[in-house]
VEXSE-320554 format. One record per residue (C-alpha): residue in one letter; residue number from 1; chain; y negated, x, z negated. Coordinates in pm, whole numbers, always signed. Layout:
// VEXSE-320554
 mimi fiti torfi      y      x      z
    A  NUM     A      Y      X      Z
...
//
This chain:
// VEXSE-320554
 mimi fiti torfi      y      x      z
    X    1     A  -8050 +11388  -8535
    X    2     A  -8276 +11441  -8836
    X    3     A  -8097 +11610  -9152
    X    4     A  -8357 +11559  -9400
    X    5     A  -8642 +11342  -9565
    X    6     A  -8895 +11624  -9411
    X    7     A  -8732 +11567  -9037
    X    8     A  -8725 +11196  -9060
    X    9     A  -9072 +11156  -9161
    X   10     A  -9223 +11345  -8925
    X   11     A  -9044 +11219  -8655
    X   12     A  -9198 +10863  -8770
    X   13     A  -9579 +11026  -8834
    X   14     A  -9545 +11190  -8497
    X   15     A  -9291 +11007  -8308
    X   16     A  -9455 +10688  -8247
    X   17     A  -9750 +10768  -8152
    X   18     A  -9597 +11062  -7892
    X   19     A  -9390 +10751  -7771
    X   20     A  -9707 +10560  -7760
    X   21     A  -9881 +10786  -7557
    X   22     A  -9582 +10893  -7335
    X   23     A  -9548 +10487  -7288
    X   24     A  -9960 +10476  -7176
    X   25     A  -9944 +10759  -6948
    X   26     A  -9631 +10691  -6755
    X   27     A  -9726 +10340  -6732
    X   28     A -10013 +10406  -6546
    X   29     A  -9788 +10550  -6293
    X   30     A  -9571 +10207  -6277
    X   31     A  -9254 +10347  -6428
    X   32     A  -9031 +10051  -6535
    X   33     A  -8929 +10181  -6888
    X   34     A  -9010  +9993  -7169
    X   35     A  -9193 +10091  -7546
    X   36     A  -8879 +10059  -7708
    X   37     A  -8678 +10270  -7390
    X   38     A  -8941 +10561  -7479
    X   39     A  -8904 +10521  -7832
    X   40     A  -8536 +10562  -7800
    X   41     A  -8529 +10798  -7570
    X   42     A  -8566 +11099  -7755
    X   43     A  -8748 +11145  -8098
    X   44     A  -8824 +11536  -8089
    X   45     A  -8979 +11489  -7712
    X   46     A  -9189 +11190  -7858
    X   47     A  -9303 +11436  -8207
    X   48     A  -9360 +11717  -7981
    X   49     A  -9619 +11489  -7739
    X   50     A  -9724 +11338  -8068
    X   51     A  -9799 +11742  -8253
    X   52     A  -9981 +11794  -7922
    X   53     A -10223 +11544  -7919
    X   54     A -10314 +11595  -8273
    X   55     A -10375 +11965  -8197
    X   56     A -10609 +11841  -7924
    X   57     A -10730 +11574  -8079
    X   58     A -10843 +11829  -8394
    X   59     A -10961 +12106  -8164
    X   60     A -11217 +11856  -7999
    X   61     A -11352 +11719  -8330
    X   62     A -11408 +12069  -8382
    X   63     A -11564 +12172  -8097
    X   64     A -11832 +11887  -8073
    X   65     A -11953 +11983  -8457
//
């Protein structure tokens, strides 16, 4: 769990969208989970998939200037 202000708020600024794209990409694969089971399922795994995609998502932009 989260001990701090820090910790909680990245978990929400990275979190949800991490869940959101774990949620995309699974589905795609017809797993049976839920938004809300991969949102509950385990906030670092979502922040970590979320930090990732932001690191691509940056290196691209700045690649294609």
């Amino acid at each position: 769990m989260p001990n701090t202000n820090k910790d909680i708020l990245s978990l929400i600024i990275f979190g949800l969208p991490g869940a959101i794209i774990r949620w995309i990409f699974l589905k795609t694969f017809n797993k049976e989970k839920t938004f809300k089971d991969y949102l509950a399922d385990n906030a670092y795994i979502n922040a970590a998939v979320g930090i990732i995609a932001l690191v691509i998502v940056i290196l691209l932009g700045y690649t294609m200037t």
